[in-house]
Backbone bond lengths (Angstrom), bond angles and torsions (degrees), N, CA, C in turn:
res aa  C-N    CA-C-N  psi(-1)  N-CA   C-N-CA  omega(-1)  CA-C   N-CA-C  phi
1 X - - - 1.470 - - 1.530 108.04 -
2 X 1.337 113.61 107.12 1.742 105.53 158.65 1.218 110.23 -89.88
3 X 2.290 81.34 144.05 1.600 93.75 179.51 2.065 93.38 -95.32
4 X 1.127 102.82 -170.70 1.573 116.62 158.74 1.768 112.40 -114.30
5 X 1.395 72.18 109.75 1.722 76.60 167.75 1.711 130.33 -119.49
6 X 1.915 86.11 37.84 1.597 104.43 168.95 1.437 102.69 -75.85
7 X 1.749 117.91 -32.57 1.513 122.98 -160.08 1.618 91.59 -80.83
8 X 1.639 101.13 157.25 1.365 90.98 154.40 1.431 150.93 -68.10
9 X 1.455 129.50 144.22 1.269 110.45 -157.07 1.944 105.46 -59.91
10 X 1.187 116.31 169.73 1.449 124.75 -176.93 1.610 101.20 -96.17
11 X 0.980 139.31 -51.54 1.476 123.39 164.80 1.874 113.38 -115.58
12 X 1.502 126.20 128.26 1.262 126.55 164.74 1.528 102.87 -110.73
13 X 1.791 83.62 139.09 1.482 121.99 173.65 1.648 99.74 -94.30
14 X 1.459 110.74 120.88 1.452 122.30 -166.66 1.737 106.41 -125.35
15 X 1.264 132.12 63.85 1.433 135.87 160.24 1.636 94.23 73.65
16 X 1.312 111.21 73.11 1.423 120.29 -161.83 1.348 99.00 -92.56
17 X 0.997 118.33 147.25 1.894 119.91 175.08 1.785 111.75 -159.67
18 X 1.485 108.93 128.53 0.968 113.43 -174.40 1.790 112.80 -129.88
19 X 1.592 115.73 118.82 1.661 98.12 178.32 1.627 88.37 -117.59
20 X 1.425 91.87 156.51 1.543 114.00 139.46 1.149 122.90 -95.29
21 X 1.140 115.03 116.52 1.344 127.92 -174.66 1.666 121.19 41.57
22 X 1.500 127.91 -85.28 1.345 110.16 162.85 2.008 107.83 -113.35
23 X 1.558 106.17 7.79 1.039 106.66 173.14 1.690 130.52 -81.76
24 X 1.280 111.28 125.17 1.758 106.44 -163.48 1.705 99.36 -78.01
25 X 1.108 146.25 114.52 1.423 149.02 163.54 1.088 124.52 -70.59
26 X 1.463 122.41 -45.88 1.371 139.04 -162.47 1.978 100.89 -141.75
27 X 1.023 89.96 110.45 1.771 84.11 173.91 1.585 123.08 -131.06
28 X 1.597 101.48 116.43 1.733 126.48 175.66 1.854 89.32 52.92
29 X 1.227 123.56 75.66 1.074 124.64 156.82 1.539 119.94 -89.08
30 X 0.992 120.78 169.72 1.420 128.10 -158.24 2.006 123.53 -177.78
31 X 1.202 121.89 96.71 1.297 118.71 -149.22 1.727 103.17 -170.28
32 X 1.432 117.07 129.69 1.324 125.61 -168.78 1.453 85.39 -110.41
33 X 1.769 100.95 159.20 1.384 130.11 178.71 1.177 102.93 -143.34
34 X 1.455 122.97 119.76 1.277 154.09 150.59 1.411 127.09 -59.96
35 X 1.778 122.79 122.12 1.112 143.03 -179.28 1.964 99.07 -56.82
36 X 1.487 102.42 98.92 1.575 109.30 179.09 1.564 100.19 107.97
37 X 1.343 144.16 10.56 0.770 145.65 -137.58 1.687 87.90 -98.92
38 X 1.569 133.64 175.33 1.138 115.80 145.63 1.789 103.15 -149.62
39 X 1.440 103.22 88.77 1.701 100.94 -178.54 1.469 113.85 -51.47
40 X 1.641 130.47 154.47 1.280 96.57 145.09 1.876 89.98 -137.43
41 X 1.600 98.08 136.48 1.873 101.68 -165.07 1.926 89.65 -93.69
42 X 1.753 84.65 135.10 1.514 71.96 178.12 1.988 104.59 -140.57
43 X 1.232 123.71 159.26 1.240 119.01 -158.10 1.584 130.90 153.93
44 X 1.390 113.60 132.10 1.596 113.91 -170.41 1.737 113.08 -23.98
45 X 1.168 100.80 126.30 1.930 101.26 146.84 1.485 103.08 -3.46
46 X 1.203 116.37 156.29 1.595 138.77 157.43 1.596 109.00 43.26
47 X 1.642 100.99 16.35 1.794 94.40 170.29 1.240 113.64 -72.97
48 X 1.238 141.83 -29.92 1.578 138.30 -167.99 1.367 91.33 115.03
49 X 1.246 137.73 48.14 1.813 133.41 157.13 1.108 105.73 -81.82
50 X 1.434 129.74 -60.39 1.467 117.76 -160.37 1.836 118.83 -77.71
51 X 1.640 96.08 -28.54 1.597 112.16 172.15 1.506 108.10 -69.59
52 X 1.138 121.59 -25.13 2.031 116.20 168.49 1.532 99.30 -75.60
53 X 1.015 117.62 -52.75 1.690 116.80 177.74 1.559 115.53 -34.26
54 X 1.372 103.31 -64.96 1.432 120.66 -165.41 1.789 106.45 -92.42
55 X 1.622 109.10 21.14 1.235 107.73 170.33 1.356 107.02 -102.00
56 X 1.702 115.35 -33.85 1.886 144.12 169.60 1.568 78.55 -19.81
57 X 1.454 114.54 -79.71 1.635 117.79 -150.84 1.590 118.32 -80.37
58 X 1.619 104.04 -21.07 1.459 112.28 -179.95 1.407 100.13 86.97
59 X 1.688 120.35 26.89 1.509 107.67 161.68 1.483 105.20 -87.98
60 X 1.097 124.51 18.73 1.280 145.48 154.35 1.430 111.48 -124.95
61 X 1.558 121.20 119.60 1.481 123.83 178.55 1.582 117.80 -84.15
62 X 1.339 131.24 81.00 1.386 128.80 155.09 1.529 126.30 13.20
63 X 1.300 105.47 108.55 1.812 102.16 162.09 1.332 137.29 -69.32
64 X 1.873 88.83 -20.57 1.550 83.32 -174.20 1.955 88.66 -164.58
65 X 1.325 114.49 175.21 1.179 111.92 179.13 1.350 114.18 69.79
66 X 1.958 105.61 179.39 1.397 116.11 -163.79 1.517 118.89 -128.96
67 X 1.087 140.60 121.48 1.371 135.53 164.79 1.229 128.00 -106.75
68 X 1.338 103.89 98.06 1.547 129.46 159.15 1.634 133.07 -52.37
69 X 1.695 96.88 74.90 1.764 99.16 174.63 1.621 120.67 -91.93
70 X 1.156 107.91 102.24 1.479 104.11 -176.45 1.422 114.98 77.19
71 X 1.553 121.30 39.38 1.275 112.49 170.14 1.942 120.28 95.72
72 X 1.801 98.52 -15.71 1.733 123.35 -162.51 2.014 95.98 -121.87
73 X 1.370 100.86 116.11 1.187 127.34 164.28 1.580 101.90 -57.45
74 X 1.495 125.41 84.85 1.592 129.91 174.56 1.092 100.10 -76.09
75 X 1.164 133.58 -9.93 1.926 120.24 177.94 1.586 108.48 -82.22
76 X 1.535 130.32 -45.00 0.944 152.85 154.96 2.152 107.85 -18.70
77 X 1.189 89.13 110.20 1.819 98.27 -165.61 1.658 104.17 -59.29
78 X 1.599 90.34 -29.79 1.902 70.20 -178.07 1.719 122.18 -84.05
79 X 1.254 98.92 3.52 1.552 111.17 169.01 1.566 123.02 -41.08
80 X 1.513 118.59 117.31 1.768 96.34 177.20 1.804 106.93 -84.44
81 X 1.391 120.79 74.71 1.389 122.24 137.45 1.231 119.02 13.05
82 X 0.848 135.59 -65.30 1.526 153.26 -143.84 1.847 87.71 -89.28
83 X 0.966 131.46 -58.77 1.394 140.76 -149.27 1.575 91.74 -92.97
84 X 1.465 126.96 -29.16 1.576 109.82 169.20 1.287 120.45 -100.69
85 X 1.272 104.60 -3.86 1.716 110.98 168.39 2.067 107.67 -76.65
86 X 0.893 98.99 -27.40 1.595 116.32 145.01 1.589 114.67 -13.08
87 X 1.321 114.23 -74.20 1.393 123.88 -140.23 2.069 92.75 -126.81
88 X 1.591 98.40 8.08 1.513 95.47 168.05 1.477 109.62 -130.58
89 X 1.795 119.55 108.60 1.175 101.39 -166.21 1.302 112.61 -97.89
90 X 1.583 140.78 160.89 0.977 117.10 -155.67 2.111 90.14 -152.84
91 X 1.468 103.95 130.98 1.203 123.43 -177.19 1.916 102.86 -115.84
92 X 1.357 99.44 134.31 1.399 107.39 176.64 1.452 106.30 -130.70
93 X 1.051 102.26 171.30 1.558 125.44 -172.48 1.771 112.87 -36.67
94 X 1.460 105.93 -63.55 1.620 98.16 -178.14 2.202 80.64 -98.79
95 X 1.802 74.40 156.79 1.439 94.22 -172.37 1.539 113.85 -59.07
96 X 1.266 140.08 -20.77 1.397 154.18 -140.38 1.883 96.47 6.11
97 X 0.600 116.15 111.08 1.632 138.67 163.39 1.687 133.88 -113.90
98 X 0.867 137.30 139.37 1.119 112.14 165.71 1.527 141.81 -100.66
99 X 1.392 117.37 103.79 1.223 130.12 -155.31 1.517 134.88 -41.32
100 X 1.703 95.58 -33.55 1.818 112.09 169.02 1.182 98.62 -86.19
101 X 1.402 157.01 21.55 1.459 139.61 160.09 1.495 101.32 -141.34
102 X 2.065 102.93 139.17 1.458 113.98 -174.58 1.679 119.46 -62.22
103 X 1.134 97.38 170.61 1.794 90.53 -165.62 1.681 107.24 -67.58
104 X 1.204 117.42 -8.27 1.562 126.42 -168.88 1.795 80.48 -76.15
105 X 1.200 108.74 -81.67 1.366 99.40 -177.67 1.570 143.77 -43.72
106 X 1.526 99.41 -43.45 1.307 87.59 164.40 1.995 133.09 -73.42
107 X 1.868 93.79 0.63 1.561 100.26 151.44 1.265 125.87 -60.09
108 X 1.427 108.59 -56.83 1.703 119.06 -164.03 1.332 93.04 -68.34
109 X 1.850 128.49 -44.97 1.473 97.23 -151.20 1.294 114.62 -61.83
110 X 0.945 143.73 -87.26 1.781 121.07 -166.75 1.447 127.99 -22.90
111 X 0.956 100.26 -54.03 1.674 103.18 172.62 1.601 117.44 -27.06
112 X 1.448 100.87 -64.79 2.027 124.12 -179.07 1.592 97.65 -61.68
113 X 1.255 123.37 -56.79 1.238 121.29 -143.72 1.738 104.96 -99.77
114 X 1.123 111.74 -10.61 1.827 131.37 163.11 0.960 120.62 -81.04
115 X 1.694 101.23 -59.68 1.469 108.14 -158.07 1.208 104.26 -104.05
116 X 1.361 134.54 -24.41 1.487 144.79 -178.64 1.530 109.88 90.33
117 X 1.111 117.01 26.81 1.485 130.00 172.92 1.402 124.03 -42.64
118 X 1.269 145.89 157.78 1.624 121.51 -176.10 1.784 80.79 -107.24
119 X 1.549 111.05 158.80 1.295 124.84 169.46 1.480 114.55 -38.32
120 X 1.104 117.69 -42.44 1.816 122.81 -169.58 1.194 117.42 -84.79
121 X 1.518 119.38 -31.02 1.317 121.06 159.95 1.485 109.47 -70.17
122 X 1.301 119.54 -48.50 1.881 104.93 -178.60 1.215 122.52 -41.45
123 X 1.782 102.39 -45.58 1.695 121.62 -166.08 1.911 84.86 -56.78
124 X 1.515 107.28 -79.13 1.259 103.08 -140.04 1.355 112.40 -60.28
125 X 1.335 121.83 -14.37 1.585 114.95 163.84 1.923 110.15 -63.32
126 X 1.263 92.75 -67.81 1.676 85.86 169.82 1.494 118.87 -14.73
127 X 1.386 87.79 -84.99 1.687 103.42 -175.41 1.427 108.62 -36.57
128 X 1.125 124.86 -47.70 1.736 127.20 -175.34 1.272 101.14 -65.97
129 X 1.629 135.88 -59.29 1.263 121.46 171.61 1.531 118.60 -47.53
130 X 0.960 143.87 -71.09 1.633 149.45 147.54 1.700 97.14 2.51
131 X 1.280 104.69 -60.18 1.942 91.52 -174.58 1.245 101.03 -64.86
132 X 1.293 128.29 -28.76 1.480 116.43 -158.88 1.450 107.03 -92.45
133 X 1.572 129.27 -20.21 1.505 128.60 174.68 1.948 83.63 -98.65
134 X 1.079 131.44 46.96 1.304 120.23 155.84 1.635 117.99 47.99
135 X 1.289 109.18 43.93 1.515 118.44 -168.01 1.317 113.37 -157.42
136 X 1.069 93.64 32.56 2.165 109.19 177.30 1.913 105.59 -61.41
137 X 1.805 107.30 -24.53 1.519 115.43 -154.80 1.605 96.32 -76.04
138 X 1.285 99.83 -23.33 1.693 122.88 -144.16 2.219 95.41 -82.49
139 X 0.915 111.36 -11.15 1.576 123.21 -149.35 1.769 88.92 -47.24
140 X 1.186 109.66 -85.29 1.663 135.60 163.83 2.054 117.53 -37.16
141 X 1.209 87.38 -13.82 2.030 92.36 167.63 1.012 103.46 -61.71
142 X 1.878 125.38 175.83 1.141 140.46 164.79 1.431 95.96 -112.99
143 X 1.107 120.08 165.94 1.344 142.29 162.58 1.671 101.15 -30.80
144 X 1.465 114.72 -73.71 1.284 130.43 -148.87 1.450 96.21 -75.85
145 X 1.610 123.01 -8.39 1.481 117.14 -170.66 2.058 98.43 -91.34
146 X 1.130 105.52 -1.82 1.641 116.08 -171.47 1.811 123.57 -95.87
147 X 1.063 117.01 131.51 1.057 120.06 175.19 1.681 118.22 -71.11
148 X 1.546 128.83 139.49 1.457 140.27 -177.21 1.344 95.82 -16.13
149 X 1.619 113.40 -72.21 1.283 124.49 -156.54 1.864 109.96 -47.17
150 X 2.111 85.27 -73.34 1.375 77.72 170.54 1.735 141.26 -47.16
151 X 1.148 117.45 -16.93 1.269 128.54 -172.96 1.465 105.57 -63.03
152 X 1.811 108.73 -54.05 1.421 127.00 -174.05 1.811 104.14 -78.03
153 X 1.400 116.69 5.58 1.410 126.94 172.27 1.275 109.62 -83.13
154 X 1.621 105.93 -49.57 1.534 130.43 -176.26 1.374 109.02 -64.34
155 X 1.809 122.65 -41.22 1.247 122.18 -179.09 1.414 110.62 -57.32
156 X 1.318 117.31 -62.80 1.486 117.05 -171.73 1.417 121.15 -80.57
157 X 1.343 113.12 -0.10 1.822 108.84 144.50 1.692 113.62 -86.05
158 X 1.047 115.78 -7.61 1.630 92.51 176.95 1.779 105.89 -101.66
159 X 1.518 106.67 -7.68 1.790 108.32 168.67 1.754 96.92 -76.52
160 X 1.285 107.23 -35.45 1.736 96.83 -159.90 2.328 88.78 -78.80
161 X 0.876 103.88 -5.44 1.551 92.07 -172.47 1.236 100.58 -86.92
162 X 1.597 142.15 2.07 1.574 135.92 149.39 1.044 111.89 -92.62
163 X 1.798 115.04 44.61 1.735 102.34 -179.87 1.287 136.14 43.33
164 X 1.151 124.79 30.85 1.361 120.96 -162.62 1.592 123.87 -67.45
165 X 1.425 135.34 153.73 1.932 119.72 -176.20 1.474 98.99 -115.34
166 X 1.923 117.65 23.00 0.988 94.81 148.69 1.844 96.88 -169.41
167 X 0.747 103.13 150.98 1.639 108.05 -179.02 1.664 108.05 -116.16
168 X 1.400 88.48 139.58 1.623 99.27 -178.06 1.534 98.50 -140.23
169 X 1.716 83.89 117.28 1.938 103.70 168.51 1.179 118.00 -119.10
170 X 1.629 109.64 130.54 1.884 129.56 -154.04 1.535 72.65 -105.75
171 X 1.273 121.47 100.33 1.985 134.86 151.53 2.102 90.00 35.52
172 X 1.290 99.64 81.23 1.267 118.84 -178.76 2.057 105.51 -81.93
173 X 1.365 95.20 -2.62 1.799 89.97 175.51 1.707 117.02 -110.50
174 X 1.644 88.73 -20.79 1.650 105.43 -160.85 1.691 103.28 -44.85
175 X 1.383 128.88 -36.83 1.112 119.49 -163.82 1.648 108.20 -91.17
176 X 1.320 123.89 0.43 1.380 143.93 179.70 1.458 108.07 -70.48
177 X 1.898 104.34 130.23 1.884 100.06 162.25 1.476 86.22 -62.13
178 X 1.423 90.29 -170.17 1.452 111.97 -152.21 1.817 109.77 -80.18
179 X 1.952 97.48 -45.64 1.391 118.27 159.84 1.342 114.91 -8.29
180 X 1.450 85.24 -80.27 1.762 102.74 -171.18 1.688 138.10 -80.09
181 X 1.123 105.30 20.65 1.503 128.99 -179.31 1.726 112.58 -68.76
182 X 1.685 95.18 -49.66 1.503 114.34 -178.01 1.664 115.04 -47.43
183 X 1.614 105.97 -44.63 1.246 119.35 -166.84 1.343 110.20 -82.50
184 X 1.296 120.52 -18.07 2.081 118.42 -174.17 1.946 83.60 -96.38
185 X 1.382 104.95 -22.47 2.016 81.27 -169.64 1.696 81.90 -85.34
186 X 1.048 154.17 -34.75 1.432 146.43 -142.85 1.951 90.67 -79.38
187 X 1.018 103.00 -47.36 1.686 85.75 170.14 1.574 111.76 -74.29
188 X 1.186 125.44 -43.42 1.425 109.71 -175.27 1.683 106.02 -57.97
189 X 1.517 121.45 -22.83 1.320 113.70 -174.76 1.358 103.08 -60.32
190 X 1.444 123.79 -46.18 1.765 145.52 176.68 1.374 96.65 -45.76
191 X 1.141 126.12 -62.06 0.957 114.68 -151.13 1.434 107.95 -67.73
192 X 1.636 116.12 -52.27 1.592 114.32 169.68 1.233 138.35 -32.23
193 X 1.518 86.24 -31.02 1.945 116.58 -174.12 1.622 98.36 -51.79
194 X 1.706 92.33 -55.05 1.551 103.98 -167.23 1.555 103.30 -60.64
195 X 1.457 127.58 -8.42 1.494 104.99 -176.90 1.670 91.90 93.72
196 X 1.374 147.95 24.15 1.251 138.27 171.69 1.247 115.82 -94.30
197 X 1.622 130.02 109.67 1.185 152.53 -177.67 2.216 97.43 -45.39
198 X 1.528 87.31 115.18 1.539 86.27 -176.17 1.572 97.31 -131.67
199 X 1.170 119.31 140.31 1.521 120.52 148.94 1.618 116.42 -123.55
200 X 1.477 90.68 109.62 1.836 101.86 -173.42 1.585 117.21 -109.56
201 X 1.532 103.18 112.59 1.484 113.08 151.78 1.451 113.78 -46.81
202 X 1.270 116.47 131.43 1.681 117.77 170.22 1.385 114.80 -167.06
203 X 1.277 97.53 165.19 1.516 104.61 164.57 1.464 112.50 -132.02
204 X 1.216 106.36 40.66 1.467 106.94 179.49 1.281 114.72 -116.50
205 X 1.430 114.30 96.25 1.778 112.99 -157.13 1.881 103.46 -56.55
206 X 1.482 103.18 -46.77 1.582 110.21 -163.31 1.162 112.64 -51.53
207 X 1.030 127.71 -34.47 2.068 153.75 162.01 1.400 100.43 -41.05
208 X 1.749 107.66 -54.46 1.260 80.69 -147.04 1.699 94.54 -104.17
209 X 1.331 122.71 26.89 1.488 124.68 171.44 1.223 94.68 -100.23
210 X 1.376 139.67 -44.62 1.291 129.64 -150.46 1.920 97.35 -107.49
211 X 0.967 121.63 -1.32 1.468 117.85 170.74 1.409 132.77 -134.02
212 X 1.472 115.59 3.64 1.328 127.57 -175.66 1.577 103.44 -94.34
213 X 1.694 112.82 157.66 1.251 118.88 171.22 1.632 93.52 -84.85
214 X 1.436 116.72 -58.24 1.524 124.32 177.59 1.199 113.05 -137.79
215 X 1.244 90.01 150.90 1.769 102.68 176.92 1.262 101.85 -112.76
216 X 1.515 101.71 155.10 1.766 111.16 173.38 1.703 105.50 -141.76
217 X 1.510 107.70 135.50 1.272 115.50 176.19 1.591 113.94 -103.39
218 X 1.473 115.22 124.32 1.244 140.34 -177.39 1.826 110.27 -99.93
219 X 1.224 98.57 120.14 2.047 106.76 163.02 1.497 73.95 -140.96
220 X 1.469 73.21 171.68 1.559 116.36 160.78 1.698 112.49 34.25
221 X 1.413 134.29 34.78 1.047 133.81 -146.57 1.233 144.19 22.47
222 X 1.510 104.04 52.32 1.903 110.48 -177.87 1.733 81.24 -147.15
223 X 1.092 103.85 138.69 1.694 108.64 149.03 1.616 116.81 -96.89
224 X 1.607 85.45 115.80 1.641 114.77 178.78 1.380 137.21 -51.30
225 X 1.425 104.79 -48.10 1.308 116.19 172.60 1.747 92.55 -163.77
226 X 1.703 87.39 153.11 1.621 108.28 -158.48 1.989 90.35 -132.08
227 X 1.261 109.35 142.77 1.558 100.24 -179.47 1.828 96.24 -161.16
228 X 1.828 96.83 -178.55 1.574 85.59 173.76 1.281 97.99 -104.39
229 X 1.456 143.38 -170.54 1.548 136.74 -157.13 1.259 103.32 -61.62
230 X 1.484 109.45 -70.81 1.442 117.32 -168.00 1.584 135.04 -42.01
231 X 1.551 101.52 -39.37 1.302 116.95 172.92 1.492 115.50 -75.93
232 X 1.216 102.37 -68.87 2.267 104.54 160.03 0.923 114.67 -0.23
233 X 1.703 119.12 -74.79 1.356 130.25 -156.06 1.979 101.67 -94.23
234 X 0.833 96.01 -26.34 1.684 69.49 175.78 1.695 115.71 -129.53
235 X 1.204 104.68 4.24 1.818 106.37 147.71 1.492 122.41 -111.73
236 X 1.153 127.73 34.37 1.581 123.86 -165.98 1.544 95.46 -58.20
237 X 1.567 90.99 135.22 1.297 92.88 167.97 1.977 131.34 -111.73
238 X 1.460 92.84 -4.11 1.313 114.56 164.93 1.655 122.45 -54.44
239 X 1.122 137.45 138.28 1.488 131.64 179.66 1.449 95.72 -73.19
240 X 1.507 115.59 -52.04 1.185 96.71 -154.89 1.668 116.93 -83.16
241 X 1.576 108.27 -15.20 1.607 130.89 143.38 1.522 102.19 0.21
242 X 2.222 83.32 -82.91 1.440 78.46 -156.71 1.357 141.43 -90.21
243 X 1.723 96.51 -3.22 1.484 100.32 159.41 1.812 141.48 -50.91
244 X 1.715 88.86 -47.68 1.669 122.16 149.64 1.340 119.00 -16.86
245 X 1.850 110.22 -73.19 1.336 115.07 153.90 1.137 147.25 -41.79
246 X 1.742 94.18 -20.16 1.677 86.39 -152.94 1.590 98.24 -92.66
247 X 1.403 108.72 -4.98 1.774 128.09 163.31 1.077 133.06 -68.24
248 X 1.596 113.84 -19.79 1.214 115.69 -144.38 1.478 93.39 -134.96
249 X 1.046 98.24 -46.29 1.915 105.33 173.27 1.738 118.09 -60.28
């Protein structure tokens, strides 16, 4: 898939740095994302994958550096947050849902109560997403009436129902039996298809050879080496690359 990278990129990573307390997590990172782009960051436990993810939106607050969404410094305090977390939807590991309201509803609510949507427009987008992740039956379920998979089906139709121009998934299978893994990446494959700007945490190498624009490998809070699928995986030129691989492959 070519992206264009005459346009400007859609989110810049600007010498990003993140500690806990005196621990460095993320250090002077720096990395553009492209409109159609589809990252997928991949890398040991406790490298700084899910804390770069959740820095994109600032559900992690930045130590240092700048993130450029759409042209708007989101690190920058006078930023309204709230209004660009909007247009970035973001799926994590357990589904977070809400359990006393049916999955129809917990589609619309953001939509109505964010966006000011009227009830009939939320539904019928819902509902159309639901046919399209194969879960139109599911509208009137509860949470607890749903299987893992489906649940993590349900998550990323109710992020894609605020329109979002870019979706960000923190290892969207990790909490999946094994079964059901196929079916949450088979929409993210769709979704790429469509050209939908993704940056995905994972550990699912096959995903991310056969559906990424680029991959980037993260230790120790720096990403090491950055490639397009093909080359990544079978020329790494990183040491610690290719040891990585040689585990995982």
């Amino acid at each position: 898939m070519s992206i264009n990278r005459m346009e400007n990129p859609l989110i810049q990573v600007q010498n990003l740095g993140k500690k806990f307390g005196d621990v460095e997590v993320l250090k002077d990172i720096s990395v553009d994302i492209y409109k159609g782009d589809v990252v997928c960051v991949i890398g040991p436990s406790g490298s700084g994958k899910s804390t770069f993810l959740r820095c994109l939106n600032r559900l992690e607050e930045p130590s240092g550096g700048h993130i450029l969404f759409e042209g708007v410094d989101i690190v920058d305090k006078k930023t309204d947050i709230d209004k660009h977390r909007q247009k970035m939807g973001m799926v994590f590991q357990q589904f977070n849902l809400f359990p006393h309201m049916t999955i129809l509803r917990n589609l619309t609510l953001a939509p109505m109560k964010l966006q000011g949507r009227s009830r009939k427009e939320a539904e019928e987008q819902a509902l159309g997403l639901l046919h399209k992740v194969g879960l139109a039956d599911r509208a009137d379920s509860y949470p607890n009436q749903l299987s893992g998979g489906q649940k993590q089906r349900i998550a990323i139709v109710r992020a894609l129902c605020m329109n979002p121009d870019v979706m960000l998934f923190d290892e969207p299978t990790s909490a999946l039996d094994p079964e059901m893994v196929g079916e949450v990446l088979n929409v993210m494959r769709e979704l790429a298809d469509e050209k939908m700007t993704m940056v995905v945490v994972t550990h699912e190498m096959g995903f991310a050879r056969e559906v990424a624009t680029r991959v980037m490998f993260m230790d120790g809070g720096y990403f090491l080496e950055e490639n397009e699928p093909n080359e990544f995986f079978s020329n790494p030129q990183n040491e610690r690359l290719k040891l990585f691989l040689s585990k995982v492959l």
